[in-house]
C-alpha positions as CSV (number, residue, x, y, z in Angstrom):
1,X,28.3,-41.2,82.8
2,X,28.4,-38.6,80.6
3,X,27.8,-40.4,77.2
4,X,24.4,-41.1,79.5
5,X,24.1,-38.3,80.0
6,X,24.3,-36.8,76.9
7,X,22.5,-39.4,75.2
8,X,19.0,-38.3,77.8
9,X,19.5,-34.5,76.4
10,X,19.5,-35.9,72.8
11,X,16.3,-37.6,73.7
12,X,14.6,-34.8,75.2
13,X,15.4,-32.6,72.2
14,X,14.1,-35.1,69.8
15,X,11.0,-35.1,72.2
16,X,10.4,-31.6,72.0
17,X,11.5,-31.4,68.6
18,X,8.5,-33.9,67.9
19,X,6.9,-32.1,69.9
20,X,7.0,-28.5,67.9
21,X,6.1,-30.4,64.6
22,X,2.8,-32.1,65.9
23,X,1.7,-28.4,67.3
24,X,2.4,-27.4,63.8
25,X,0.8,-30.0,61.8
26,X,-2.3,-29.5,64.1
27,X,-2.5,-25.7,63.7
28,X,-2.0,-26.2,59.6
29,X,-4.7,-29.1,60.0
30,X,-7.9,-26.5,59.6
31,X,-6.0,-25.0,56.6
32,X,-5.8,-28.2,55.3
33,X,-9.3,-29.1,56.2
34,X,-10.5,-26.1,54.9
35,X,-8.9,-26.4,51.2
36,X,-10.2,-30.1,51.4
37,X,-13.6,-29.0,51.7
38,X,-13.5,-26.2,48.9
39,X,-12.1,-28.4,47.1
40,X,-15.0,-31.4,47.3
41,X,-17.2,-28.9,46.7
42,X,-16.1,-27.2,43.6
43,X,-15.8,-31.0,42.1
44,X,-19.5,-31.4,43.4
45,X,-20.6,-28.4,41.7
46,X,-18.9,-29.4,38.5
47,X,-20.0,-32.9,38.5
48,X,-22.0,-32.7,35.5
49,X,-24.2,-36.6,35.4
50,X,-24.9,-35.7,38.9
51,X,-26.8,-32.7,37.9
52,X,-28.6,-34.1,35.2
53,X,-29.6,-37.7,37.8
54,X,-31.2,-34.9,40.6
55,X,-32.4,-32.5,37.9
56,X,-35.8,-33.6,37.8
57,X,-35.7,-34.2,41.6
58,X,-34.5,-30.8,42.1
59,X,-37.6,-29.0,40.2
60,X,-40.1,-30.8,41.3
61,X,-39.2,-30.4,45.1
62,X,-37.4,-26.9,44.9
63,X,-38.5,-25.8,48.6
64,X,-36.3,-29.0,50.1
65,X,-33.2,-28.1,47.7
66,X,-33.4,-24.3,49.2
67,X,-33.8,-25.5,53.0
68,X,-30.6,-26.9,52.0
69,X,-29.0,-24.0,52.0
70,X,-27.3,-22.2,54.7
71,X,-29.4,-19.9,56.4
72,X,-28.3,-16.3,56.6
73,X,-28.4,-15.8,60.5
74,X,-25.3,-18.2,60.7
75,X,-22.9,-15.4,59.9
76,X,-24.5,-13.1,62.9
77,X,-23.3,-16.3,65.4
78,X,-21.2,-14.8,67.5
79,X,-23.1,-11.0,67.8
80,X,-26.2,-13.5,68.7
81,X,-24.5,-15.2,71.4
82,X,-23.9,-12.1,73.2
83,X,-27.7,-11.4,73.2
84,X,-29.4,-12.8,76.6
85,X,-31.1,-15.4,76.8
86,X,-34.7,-14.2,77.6
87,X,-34.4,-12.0,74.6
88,X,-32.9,-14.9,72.3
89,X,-36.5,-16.5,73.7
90,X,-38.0,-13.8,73.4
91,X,-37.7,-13.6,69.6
92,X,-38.4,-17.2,69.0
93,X,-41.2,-18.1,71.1
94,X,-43.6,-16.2,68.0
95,X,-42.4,-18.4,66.0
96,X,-42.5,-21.9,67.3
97,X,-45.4,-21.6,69.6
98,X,-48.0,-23.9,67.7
99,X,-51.9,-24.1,69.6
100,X,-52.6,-27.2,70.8
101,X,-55.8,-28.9,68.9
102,X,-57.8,-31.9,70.4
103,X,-57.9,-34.6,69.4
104,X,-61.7,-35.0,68.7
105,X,-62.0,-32.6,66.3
106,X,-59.7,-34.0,63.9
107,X,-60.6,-36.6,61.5
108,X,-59.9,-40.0,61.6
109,X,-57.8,-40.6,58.5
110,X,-56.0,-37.3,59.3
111,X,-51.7,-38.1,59.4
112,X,-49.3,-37.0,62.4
113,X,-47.8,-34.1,59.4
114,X,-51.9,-32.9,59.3
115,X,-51.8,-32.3,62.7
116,X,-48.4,-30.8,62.8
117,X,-50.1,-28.5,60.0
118,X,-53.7,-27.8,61.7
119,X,-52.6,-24.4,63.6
120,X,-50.6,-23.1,60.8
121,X,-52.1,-20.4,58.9
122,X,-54.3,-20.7,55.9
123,X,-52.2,-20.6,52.9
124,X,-49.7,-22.9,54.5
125,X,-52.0,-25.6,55.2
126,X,-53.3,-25.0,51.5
127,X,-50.2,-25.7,49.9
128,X,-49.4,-28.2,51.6
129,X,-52.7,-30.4,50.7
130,X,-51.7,-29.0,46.8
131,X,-48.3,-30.8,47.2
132,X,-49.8,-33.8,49.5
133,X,-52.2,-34.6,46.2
134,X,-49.8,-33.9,44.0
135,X,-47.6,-36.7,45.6
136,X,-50.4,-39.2,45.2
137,X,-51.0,-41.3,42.2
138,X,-53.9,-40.0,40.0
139,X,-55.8,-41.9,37.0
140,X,-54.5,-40.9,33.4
141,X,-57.6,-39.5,31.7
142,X,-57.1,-39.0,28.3
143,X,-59.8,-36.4,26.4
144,X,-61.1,-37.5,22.9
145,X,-60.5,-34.2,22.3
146,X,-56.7,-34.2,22.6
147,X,-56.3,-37.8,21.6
148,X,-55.6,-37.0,18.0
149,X,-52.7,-34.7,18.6
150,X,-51.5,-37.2,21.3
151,X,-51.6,-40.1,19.4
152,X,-49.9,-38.1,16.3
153,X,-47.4,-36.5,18.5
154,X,-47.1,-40.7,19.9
155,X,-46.6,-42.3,16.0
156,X,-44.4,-39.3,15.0
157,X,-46.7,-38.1,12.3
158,X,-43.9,-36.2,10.5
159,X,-41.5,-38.8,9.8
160,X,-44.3,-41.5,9.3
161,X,-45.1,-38.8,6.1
162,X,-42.0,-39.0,4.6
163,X,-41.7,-42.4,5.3
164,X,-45.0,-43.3,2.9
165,X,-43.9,-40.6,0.5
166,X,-40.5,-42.1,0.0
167,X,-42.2,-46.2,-0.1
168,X,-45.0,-44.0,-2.8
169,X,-41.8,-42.8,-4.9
170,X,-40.2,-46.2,-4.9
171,X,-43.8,-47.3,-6.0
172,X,-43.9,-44.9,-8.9
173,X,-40.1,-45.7,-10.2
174,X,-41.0,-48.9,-10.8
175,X,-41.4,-50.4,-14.5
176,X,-44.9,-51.7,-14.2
177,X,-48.3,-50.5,-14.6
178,X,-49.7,-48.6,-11.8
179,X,-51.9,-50.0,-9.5
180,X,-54.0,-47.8,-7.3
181,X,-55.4,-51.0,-5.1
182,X,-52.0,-51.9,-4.4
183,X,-50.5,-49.1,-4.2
184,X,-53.2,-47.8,-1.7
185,X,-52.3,-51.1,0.5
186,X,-48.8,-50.8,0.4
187,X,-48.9,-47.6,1.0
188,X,-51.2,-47.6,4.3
189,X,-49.3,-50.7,5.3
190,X,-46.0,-48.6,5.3
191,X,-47.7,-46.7,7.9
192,X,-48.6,-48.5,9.9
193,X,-45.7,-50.4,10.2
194,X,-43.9,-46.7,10.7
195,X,-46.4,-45.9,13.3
196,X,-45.9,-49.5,15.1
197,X,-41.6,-48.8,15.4
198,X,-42.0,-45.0,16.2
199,X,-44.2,-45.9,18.9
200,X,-42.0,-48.6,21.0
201,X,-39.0,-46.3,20.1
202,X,-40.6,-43.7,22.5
203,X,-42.0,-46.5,24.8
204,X,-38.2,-47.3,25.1
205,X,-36.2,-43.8,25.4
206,X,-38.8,-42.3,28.0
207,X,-36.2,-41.9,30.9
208,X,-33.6,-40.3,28.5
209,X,-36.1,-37.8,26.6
210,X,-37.2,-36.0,29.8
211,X,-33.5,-35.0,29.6
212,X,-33.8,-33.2,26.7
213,X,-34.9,-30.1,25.1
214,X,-35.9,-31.6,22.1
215,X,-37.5,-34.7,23.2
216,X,-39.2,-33.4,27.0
217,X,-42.6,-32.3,25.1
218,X,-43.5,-36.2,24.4
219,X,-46.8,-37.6,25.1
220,X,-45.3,-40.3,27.6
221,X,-42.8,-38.1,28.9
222,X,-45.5,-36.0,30.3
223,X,-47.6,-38.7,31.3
224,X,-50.1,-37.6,28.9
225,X,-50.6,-41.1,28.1
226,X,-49.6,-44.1,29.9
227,X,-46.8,-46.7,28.7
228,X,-49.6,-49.3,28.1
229,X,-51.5,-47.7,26.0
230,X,-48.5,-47.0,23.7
231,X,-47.2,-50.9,23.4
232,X,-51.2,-51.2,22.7
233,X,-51.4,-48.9,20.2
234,X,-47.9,-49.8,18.6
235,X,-49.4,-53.7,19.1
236,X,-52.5,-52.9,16.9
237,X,-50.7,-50.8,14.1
238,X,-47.9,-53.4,13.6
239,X,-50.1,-56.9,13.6
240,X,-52.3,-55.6,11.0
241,X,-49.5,-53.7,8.7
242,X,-47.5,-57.0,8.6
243,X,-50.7,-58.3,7.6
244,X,-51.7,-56.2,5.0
245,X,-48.4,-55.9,3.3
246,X,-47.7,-60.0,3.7
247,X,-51.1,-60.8,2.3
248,X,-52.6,-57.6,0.6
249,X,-49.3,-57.1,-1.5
250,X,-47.0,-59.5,-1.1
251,X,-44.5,-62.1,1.2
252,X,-41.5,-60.2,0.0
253,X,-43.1,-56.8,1.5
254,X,-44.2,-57.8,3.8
255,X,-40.9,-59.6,5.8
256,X,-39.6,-56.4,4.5
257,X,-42.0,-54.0,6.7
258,X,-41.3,-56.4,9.8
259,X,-37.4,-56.5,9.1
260,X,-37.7,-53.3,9.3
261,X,-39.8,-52.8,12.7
262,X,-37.0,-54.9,13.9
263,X,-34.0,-53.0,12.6
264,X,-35.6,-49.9,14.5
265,X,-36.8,-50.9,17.9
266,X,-34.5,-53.9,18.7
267,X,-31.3,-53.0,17.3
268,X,-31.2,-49.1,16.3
269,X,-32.2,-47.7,19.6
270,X,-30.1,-49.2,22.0
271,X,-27.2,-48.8,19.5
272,X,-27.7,-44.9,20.2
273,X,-26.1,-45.1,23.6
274,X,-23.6,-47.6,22.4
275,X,-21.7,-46.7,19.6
276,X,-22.2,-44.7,16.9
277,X,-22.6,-46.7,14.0
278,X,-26.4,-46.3,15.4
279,X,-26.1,-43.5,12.5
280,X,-25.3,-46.2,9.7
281,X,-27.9,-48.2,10.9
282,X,-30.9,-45.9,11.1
283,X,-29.6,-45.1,7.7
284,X,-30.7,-48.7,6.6
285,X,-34.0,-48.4,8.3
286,X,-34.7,-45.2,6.3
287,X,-33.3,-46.5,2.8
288,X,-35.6,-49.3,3.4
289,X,-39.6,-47.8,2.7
290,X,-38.4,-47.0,-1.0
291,X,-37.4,-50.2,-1.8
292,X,-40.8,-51.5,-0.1
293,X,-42.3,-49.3,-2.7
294,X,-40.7,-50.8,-5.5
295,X,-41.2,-54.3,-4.4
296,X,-44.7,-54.3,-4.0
297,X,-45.1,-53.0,-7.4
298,X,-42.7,-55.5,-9.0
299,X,-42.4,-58.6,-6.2
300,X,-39.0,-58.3,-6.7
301,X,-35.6,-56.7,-5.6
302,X,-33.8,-55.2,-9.0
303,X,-31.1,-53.0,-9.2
304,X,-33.6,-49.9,-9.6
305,X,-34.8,-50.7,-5.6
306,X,-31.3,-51.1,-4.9
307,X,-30.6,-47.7,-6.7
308,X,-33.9,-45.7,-4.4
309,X,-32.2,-47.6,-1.5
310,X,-28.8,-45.9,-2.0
311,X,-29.9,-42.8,-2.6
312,X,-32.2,-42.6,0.8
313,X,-29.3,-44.0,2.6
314,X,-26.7,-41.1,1.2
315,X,-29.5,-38.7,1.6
316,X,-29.7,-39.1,5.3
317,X,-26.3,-38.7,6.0
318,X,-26.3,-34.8,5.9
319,X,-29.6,-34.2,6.8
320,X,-29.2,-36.2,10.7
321,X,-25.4,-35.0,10.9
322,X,-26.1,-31.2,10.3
323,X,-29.2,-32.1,12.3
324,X,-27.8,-33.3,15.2
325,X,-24.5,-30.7,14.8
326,X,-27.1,-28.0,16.8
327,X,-28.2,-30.4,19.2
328,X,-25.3,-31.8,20.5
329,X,-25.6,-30.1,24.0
330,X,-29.2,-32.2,24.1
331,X,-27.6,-35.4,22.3
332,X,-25.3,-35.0,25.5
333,X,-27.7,-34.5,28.3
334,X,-29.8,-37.4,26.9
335,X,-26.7,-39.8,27.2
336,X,-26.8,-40.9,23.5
337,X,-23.8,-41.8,21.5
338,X,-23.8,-39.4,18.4
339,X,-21.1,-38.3,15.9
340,X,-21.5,-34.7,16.9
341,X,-20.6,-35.4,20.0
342,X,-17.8,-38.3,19.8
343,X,-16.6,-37.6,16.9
344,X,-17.4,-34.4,15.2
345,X,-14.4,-34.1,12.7
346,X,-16.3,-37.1,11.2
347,X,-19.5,-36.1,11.4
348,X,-18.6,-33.5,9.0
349,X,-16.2,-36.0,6.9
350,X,-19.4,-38.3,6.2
351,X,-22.2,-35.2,5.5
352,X,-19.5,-34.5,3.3
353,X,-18.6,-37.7,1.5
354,X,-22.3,-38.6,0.9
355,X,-23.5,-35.6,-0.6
356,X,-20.8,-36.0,-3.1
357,X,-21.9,-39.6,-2.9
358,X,-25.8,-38.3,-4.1
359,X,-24.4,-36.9,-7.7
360,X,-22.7,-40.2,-8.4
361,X,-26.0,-42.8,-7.5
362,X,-27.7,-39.9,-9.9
363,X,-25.5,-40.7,-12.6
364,X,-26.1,-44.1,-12.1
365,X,-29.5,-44.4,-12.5
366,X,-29.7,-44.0,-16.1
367,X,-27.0,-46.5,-16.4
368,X,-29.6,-48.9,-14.8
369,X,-32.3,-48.4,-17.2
370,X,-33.8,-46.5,-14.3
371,X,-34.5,-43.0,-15.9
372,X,-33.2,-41.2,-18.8
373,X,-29.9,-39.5,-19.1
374,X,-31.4,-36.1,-18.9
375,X,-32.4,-36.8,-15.1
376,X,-28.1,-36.6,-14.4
377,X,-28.1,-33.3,-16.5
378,X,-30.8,-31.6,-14.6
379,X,-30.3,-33.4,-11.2
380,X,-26.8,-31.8,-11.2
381,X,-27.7,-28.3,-9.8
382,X,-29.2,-29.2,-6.9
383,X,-26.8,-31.8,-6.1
384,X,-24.4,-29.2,-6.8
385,X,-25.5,-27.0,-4.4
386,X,-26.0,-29.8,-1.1
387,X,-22.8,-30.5,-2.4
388,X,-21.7,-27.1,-1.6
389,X,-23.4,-26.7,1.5
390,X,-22.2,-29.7,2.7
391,X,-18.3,-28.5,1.7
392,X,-18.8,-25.2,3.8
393,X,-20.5,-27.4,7.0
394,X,-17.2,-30.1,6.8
395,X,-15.0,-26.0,6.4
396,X,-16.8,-24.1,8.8
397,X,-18.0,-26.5,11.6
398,X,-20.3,-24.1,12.7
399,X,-24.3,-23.8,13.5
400,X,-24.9,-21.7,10.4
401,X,-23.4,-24.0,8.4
402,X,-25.1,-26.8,9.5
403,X,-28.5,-25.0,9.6
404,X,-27.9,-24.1,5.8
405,X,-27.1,-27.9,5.0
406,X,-30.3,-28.8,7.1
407,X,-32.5,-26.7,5.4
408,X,-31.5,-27.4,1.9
409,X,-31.8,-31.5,2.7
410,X,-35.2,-30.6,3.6
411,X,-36.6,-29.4,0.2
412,X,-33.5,-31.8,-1.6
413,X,-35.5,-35.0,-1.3
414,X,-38.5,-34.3,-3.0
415,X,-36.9,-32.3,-5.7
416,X,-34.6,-35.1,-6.5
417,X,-37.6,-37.6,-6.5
418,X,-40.0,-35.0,-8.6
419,X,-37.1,-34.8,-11.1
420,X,-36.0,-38.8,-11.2
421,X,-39.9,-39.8,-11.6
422,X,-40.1,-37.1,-15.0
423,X,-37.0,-38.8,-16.2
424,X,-38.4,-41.9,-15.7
425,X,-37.4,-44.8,-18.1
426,X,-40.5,-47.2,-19.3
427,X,-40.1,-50.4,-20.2
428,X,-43.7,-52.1,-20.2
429,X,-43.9,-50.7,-23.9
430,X,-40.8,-52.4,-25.2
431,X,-41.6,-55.5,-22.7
432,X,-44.6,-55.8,-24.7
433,X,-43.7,-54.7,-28.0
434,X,-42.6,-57.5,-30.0
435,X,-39.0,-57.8,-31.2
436,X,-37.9,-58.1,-34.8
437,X,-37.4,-61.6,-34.8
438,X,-40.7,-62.7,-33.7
439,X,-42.5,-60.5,-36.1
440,X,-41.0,-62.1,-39.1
């Protein structure tokens, strides 16, 4: 009897016991609940991809994300509830009361929100239609006016300039007599072929340029043209480029202008949310247009097209790297795969190597029978000096750095070509002068 006994205490004990801990656990549970909720919403707030999904969302319909919020009066709860009623209707009625329209004298393609919006007052109801037509789809019209500066904003009439001067220089290297026909074909084939990738480019990266800063301001991101009549346009520049360089110049040209159509649009830009050898490759597409240059002129790839190739492809290397160095925040946002932002220790390793890289090819080129050797001599001090630029961008790692390296690759280019097309080596005379051997 009394083990039984003593064993029924132990088990009320233990039920109170268990008892006292669930009361516990259930006055820590708000606590708990509380901290949980903080919590989710400090991860919500930081959640950086969801931001940049609803940002568009968010400023186009910026009255729905501030009804969102929590209203000011929730704080005043329990004064308010001390208020009596009548007074608590009191106060509202002003506010919700809405007069009742008929029927008849609305319109018959009027929605249940146009009624709900008929007694309102004036400006109200005026908005609202503003935002109602803004919501509806509207007819693109495109001005003749504006078409110009759409169309070169479109084609990217910058690069497609330095993409025809650079296929003009490989042109004028070569060791033939100069053309102007052909060289005025090859060279308005070049652009068109430039215009024809630059525009599918844009046709493809619409939904990641409205995330950036850089890239927002673009004619199809703004809807100031519509996505059909870019592949139109990008249609009608490429067929007849890829005609004029196949048939006007020549095959090898030619396949080199659509080669390079194709490196850009299906292979270069989905590589730049991939991986980042999208940099080495965009290099090729740019070293390219030089040695178009030099083939038309000859019909041929020699080592001097191979030599204008290199020295593109080097070139490139710190001009996009310190390029996209002050953009990496909009090389982010946009979701694209970039040195800068993977990688940026060698980002600065490769500006680096290949500006080093650019005083070697220009030592090279005499040794080709390409220029002179006075163009290595006189070459040196600018090479010297993106060298050097490029040495404090790979030290510093900082924006000034890379704006300095930038700017210089900017006037480096055509200095280097100006310099390598004075120096340039001819060999029509001693192609057609006779040799000793056939004179006697």
């Amino acid at each position: 009897m009394q083990t039984s006994g003593c064993r029924r205490a132990t088990g009320w004990v233990r039920l109170c016991v268990g008892h006292l801990e669930s009361a516990a656990m259930f006055q820590q549970a708000p606590c708990r609940l509380l901290r949980m909720c903080s919590l989710a919403s400090k991860r919500h707030i930081s959640f950086q991809h969801f931001r940049l999904l609803n940002r568009k969302y968010v400023m186009q319909f910026r009255n729905l994300y501030q009804q969102v919020k929590p209203k000011p009066e929730s704080t005043t709860l329990p004064d308010k509830a001390c208020v009596p009623e009548s007074r608590v209707i009191h106060e509202i009625e002003p506010v919700s009361t809405v007069n009742p329209i008929p029927s008849e004298s609305l319109p018959r393609s009027s929605t249940d929100e146009e009624k709900k919006h008929e007694g309102t007052s004036p400006n109200i109801s005026a908005v609202y239609s503003e935002s109602r037509e803004e919501k509806q789809w509207k007819e693109i019209k495109i001005e003749p006016e504006s078409l110009p500066d759409i169309l070169g904003r479109l084609f990217k009439i910058k690069l497609t300039a330095l993409v025809v001067t650079t296929a003009a220089a490989g042109y004028a290297m070569a060791p033939v007599p100069f053309d102007p026909s052909c060289f005025l074909l090859a060279s308005f084939g070049t652009a068109l072929a430039s215009c024809a990738a630059n525009s599918i480019n844009q046709y493809f990266e619409v939904p990641f340029d409205s995330n950036m800063n850089r890239t927002k301001n673009r004619p199809l991101v703004r809807g100031q043209i519509s996505a059909l009549h870019a592949v139109s346009f990008a249609i009608a520049c490429a067929v007849p480029g890829i005609t004029l360089l196949t048939f006007g110049v020549n095959p090898l040209t030619g396949f080199l202008g659509a080669f390079n159509i194709l490196l850009y649009t299906c292979c270069y830009t989905p590589m730049k949310r991939i991986s980042i050898t999208n940099t080495w490759i965009g290099a090729v597409v740019g070293a390219i247009p030089p040695v178009m240059g030099w083939t038309a002129a000859t019909g041929s790839l020699d080592a001097g097209a191979l030599l204008l190739g290199g020295i593109l492809y080097s070139w490139q290397f710190p001009h996009f790297n310190a390029l996209s160095w002050n953009l990496r925040e909009d090389y982010s946002r946009g979701g694209y795969c970039m040195m800068s932002v993977t990688n940026p220790d060698l980002c600065r390793r490769v500006a680096l190597r290949h500006c080093l890289a650019l005083i070697g090819l220009s030592t090279l080129a005499p040794a080709l029978d390409v220029t002179t050797w006075t163009f290595p001599v006189i070459s040196l001090p600018i090479n010297l000096c993106i060298a050097y630029l490029g040495f404090r961008f790979y030290r510093d790692a900082d924006r000034a750095s890379a704006r300095r390296l930038f700017f210089c690759s900017l006037w480096h280019l055509p200095m280097l070509l100006l310099l390598m097309f004075t120096c340039k080596k001819s060999v029509v005379g001693k192609a057609e002068s006779p040799s000793p051997a056939q004179a006697s």
